[in-house]
C-alpha positions in Angstrom: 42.0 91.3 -28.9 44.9 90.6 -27.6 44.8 92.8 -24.3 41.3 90.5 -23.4 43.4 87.1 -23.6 45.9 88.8 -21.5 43.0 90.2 -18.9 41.3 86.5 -18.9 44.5 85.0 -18.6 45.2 87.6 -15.3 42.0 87.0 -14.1 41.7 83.4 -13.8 45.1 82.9 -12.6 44.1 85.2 -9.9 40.9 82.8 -9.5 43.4 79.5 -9.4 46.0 80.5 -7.2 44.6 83.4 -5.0 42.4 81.2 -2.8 43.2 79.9 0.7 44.6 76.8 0.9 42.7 74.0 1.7 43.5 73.3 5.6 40.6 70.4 6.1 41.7 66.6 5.4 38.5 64.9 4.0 37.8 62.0 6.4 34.2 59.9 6.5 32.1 59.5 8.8 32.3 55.7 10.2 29.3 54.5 11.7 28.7 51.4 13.9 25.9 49.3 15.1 25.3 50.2 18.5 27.8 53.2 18.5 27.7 57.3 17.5 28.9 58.0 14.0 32.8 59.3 14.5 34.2 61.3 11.9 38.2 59.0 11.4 40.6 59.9 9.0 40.0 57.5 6.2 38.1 54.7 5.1 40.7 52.0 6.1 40.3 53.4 9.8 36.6 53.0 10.0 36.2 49.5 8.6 39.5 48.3 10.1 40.2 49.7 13.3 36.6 50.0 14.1 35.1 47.6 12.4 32.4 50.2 11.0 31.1 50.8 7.6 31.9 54.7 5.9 29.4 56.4 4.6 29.8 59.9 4.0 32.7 62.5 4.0 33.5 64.9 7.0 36.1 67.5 8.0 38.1 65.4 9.7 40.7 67.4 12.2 43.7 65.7 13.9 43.1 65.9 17.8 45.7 68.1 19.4 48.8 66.9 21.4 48.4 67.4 25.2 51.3 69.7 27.1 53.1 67.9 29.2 53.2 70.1 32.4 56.9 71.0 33.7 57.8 69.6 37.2 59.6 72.6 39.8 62.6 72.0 40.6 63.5 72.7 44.5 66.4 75.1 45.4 67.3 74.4 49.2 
């Protein structure tokens, strides 16, 4: 009996904490008259940077930064 509680116990544990993190911020998709639905980060974006309504949730993913390209320097 007491070898099962320990096997369940090893088990789920295992089921809990052995996953992948989660790597996907839950956004919603903001849609506005007259405009494509955009997937923002959150709720407050849409209704008041956009001025859209939320309506359901997305996998919102942050843009990435741009490189900033290095200038040459000149040797004479």
């Amino acid at each position: 009996m007491r070898k099962t509680y320990i096997l369940a116990a090893l088990l789920t544990g295992a089921v809990l904490f052995g996953g992948m993190p989660a790597k996907a911020w839950v956004g919603c998709t903001c849609v506005k008259l007259g405009s494509p639905a955009v997937c923002t980060s959150g709720p407050g974006e849409c209704t008041l940077k956009n001025g859209g309504a939320c309506v359901l949730p997305c996998d919102y993913q942050q843009p990435k930064k741009a490189n900033m390209h290095k200038k040459k320097s000149k040797e004479a």
